[in-house]
N, C-alpha and C positions, 0 to 999 in steps of 0.2 A: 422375310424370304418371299420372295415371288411365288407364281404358280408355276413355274415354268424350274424355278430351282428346287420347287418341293418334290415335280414329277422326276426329274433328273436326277435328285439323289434317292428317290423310292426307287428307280428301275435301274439305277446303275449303268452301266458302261455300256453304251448300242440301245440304250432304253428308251431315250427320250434323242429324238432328232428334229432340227430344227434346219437344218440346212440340206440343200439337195431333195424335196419332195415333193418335185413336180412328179413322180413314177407313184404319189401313195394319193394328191390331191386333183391331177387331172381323171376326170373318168374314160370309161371306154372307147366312146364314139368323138371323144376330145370336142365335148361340146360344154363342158363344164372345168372352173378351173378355178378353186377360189383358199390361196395359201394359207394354213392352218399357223393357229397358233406353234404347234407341233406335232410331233407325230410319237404315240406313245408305243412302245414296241414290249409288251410284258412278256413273261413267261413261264408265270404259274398263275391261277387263278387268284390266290389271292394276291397279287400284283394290278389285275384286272379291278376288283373291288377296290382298293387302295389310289386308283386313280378315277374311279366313280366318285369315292369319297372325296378326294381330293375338288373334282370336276364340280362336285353337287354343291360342295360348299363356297368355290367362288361362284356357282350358277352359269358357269361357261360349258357348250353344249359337247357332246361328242357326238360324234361319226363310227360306227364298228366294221369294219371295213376286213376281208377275205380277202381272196386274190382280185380284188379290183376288177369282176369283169361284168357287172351290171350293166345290163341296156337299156336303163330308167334311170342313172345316175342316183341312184339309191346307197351309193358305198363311199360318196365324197362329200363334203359341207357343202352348205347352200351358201354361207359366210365367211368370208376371212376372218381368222381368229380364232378357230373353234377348236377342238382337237380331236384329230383322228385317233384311233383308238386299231392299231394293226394287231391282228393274233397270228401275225406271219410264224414269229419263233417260239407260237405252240405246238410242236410239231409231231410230237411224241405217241405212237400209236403202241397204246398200253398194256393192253392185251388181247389174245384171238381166242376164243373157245370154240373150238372145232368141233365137240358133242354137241350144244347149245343152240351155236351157227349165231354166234355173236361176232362183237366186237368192239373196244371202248378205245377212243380218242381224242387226242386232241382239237380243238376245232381249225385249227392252221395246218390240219395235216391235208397237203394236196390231192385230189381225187386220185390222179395216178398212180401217185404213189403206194393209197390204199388199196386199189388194184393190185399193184406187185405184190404186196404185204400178205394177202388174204389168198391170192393164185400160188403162192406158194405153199399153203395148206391144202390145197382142192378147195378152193371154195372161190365164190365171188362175190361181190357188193356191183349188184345190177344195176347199178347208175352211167349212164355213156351220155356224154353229149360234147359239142367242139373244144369247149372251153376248158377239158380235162385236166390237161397239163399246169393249168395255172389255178384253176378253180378250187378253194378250198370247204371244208366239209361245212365248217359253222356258217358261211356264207348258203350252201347248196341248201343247209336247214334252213335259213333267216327267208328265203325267194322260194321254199317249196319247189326245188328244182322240177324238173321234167324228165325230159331229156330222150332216149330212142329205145326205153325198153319198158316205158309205162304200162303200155297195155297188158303185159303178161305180171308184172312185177306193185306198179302205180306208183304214185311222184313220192317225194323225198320224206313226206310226212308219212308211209305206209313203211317206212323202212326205219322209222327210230324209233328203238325202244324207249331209249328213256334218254335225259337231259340235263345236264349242270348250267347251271344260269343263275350272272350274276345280274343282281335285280337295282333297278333306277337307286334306291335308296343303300346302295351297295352291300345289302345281304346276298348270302348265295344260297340258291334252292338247289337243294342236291336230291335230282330227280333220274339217278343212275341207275336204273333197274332194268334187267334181262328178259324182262318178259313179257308173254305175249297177251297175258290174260292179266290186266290189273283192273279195279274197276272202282276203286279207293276213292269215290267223288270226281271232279270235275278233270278231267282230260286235260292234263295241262302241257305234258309236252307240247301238242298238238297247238295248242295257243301261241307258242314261239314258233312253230312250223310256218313260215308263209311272214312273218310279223315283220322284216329287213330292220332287227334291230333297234327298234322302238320301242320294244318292254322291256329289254335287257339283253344281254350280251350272255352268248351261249357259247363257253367255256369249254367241257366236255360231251361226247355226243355216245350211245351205246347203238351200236344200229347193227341191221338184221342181214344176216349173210347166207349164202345158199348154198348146195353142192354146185361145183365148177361141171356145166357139163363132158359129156364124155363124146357127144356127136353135134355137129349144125351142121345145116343144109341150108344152103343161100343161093339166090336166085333172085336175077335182073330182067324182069319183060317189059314188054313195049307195049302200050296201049294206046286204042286211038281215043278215046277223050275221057274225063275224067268220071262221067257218071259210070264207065265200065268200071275205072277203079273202084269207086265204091261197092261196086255189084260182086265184083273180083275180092275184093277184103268179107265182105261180108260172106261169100260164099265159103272164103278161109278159114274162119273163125266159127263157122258154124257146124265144119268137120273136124276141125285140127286145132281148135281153141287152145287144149291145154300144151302145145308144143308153139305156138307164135311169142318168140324171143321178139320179133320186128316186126314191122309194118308200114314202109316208109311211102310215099311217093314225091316227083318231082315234076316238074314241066320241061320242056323240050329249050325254054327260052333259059332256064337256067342249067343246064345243061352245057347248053353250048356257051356260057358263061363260062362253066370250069374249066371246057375244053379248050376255050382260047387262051384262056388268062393261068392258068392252075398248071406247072410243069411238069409232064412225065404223066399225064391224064389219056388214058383212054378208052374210047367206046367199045364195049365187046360186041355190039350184036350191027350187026349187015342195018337194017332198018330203024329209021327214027319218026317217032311217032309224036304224036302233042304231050303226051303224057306217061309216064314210067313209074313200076312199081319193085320194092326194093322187098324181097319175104326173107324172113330166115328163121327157122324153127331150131330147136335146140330140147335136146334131153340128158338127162343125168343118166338113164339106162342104157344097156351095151346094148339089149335084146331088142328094143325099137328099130325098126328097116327105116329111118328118117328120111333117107336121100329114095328112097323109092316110093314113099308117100310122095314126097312133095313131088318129084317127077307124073306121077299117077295125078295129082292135082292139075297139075300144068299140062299134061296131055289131055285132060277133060276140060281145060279151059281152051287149050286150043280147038278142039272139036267144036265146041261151043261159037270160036268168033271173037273169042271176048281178047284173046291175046293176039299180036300179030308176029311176034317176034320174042326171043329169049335164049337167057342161057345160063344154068345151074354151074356153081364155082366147085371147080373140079379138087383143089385144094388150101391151102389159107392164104398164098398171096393173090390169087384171083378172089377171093372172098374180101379179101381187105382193098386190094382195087374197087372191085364193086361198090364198098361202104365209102371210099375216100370221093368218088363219083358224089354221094349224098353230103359228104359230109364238107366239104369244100363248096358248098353252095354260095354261103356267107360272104366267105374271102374272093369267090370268083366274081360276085357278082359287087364285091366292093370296090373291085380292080377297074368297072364297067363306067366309075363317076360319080356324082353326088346319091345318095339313097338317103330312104326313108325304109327303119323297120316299123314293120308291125306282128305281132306276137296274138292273135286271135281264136277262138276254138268254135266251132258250130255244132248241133249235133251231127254224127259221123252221114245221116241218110240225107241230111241236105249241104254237104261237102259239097259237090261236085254245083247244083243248081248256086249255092254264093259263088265261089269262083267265075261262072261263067254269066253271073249276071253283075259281077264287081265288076269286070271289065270296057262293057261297054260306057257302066255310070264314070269309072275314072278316066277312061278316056273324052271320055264330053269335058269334063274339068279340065284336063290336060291333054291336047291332042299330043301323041307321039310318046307319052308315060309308057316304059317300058314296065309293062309287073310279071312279078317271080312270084309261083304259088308251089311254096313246098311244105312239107312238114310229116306229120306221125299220120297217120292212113287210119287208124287201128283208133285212136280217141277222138277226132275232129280237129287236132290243132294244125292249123295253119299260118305260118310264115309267109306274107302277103307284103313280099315286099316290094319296092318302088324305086327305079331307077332314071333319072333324067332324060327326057327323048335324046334320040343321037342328035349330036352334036351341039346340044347344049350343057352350059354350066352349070345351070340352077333350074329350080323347078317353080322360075316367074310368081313366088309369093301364094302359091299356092299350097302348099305343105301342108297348114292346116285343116283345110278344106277337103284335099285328100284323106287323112285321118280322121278326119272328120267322119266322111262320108265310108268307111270301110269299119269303125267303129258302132255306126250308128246299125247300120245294116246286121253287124253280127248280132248284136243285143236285139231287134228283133228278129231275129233267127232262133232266140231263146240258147243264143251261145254267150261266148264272153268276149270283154274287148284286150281282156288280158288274162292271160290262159299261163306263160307257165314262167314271164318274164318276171313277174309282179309290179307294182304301180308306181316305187320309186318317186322319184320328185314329177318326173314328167307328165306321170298319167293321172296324175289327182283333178286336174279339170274335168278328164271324162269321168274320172268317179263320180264327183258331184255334180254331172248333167246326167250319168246313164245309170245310178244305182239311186236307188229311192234314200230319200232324208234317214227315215228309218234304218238304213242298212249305215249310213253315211254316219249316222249319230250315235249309234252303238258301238263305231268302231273309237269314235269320239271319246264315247262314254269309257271304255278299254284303254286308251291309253290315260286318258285323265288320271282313271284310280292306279293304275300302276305307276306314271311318271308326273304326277304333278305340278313339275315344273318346265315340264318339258323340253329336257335336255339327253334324250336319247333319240338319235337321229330328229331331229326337229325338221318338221316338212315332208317327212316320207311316210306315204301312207293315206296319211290324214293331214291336213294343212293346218297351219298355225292359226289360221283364224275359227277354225272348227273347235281346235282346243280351246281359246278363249273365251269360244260363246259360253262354253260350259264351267268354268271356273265362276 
């Protein structure tokens, strides 16, 4: 019996697919595309072991693949032949503890969906970011997501309590615990947090839920260049800290990206400026004046200069307009022609001095390179993205160079060159130019002892030659 008829008849009927996978083996940006052996579709964990076991023994690698929407190609083989590994029909969201302010799940369960699931208790799981709808939990664990409510909340690893994960050699660590104080030896959830899959395939997730609140107050102004925004966030956080749900900003060039391209998009305020700032505060208490804080805010910023223009969302479809403005960045600016993302963080006081000295250095590279700088205001991260001067096709072989050069700049900024994407296949070059041997070799040394043969995720992360030095 084949490999292929041993997986077939361990997962049964819809288990094992071989035909139609271009939607499980091309990745996001459809710049990778390379057909699996198959595609194994389990749906109970030990299903998931049972094709480790299976995988380990012919030594054919797998892929752990979410909602497929990595932007480091970190969720599809590097080879033809390999096999995906989907936890699309784990979907099952277990149970919610509403005293506790938990909740256990499956890892194919959709982010939205968990939204729904938990907003009908009064509660929320503060995770927001574009890819909601498709994006599932085991994946948002595996990339340490991000996403638009870190600063109040922090990425995906500050939100799981505990962990089921099956391991290279197909045992499963059942690491499902509620709670917030464990201190039982080495922090292991935490190890699979951030890891895309390379030490094992995480199965069920317990993660940490909050009261839903009862007020936010959001609000879009207009600034004129972006060192005010920094001045303007930090003057935020250093009144109103514990109520910043958000903290967004954008630039004016992507802006007008969603408003050309993005349907049914519009500007609320009279004035447009180089740069705009997205606030929204949020409390679980009735007894908080929210909306007359942050108004009181924005009137001491306008006195001050630092604002030119604005306007506070009077109720939730102007609130979710405002948000759909930020959140349609991506797609408006995908509509614009070839791009290049980049996914980078600085610290939050020299935000403004990168951006406006990235530009002139990319422009020398590429005259007429169109860049988009948006992202979270509140931690550093910036989305520094890059679109083909008008009316060109391509960006004349420079690509690299560009990336290059907005890479190399963050890391000395004492920021990262990858902040919340993670490194995927793509970004393993600049690992091994911009992190030291030592940081490079220990990750080495980590997947070694957990997969030694390495056939979880092979290539992501750490490169195959890194594993070899060490064997």
């Amino acid at each position: 019996m084949t490999l292929a008829d041993k997986l077939a008849h361990s997962l049964g009927a819809n288990g094992w697919i071989t035909e139609g996978t271009d939607h499980f083996h091309k990745d996001w940006l459809g710049y990778h595309a390379h057909p699996p052996l198959g595609v194994a579709r389990p749906k109970t964990t030990d299903q998931v072991a049972t094709v480790v076991q299976l995988a380990r023994q012919a030594r054919i690698p797998i892929t752990p693949q979410g909602g497929n929407t990595s932007l480091c190609a970190g969720a599809v083989p590097a080879k033809s032949g390999e096999i995906i590994l989907s936890l699309s029909r784990m979907t099952a969201i277990e149970s919610i503890d509403t005293v506790g302010g938990s909740v256990t799940v499956q890892a194919g369960v959709v982010l939205a969906n968990l939204h729904e699931a938990v907003e009908s208790k009064g509660l929320i799981f503060p995770m927001h970011l574009g890819a909601e709808g498709s994006a599932q939990i085991g994946g948002l664990i595996s990339t340490n997501a991000g996403g638009n409510h870190v600063l109040r909340y922090g990425m995906m690893q500050d939100l799981v309590f505990g962990l089921e994960v099956v391991l290279p050699n197909a045992t499963v660590w059942n690491g499902l615990r509620h709670l917030q104080k464990d201190n039982a030896g080495y922090q292991l959830r935490k190890l699979f947090c951030g890891a895309e899959g390379t030490l094992g395939i995480i199965t069920r997730a317990a993660l940490k839920l909050y009261p839903m609140p009862k007020q936010r107050a959001t609000a879009l102004v207009c600034i004129r260049d972006f060192q005010t925004c920094v001045e303007l966030g930090a003057a935020l956080k250093r009144d109103y800290h514990e109520f910043i749900s958000s903290l967004e900003f954008f630039s004016d060039l992507g802006l007008e990206f969603v408003l050309r391209n993005i349907h049914d998009t519009k500007f609320p305020c009279q004035s447009r400026t180089p740069a705009y700032v997205l606030i929204e505060l949020s409390t679980s208490s009735p007894q908080v004046q929210l909306h007359e804080m942050l108004e009181s805010f924005l009137f001491q910023m306008f006195e001050k200069d630092w604002i030119v223009d604005g306007t506070v969302a009077a109720n939730e479809s102007q609130r979710m307009a405002f948000w759909r403005l930020r959140d349609e960045m991506p797609m408006g600016q995908a509509m614009e022609g070839a791009q290049i993302k980049h996914d980078i963080s600085v610290p939050t006081a020299r935000l403004a001095d990168f951006i406006e000295q990235m530009i002139p250095s990319l422009e020398k590279i590429l005259v007429g390179v169109r860049i988009n700088a948006f992202g979270h205001l509140g931690d550093g991260n910036i989305h520094l993205n890059l679109t083909v001067p008008a009316g060109q096709q391509d960006f004349a072989g420079q690509q690299i160079k560009l990336s290059e050069e907005i890479y190399q700049r963050a890391e000395q900024e004492g920021g990262s060159f990858a902040a919340e994407h993670g490194l995927g296949r793509t970004k393993i070059p600049n690992a091994n130019k911009l992190r030291s041997s030592v940081e490079r070799q220990l990750m080495s040394s980590l997947k070694l002892a957990l997969d030694p043969f390495n056939l979880m995720n092979p290539g992501v992360i750490v490169d195959d030659r890194g594993h070899q030095d060490l064997i």
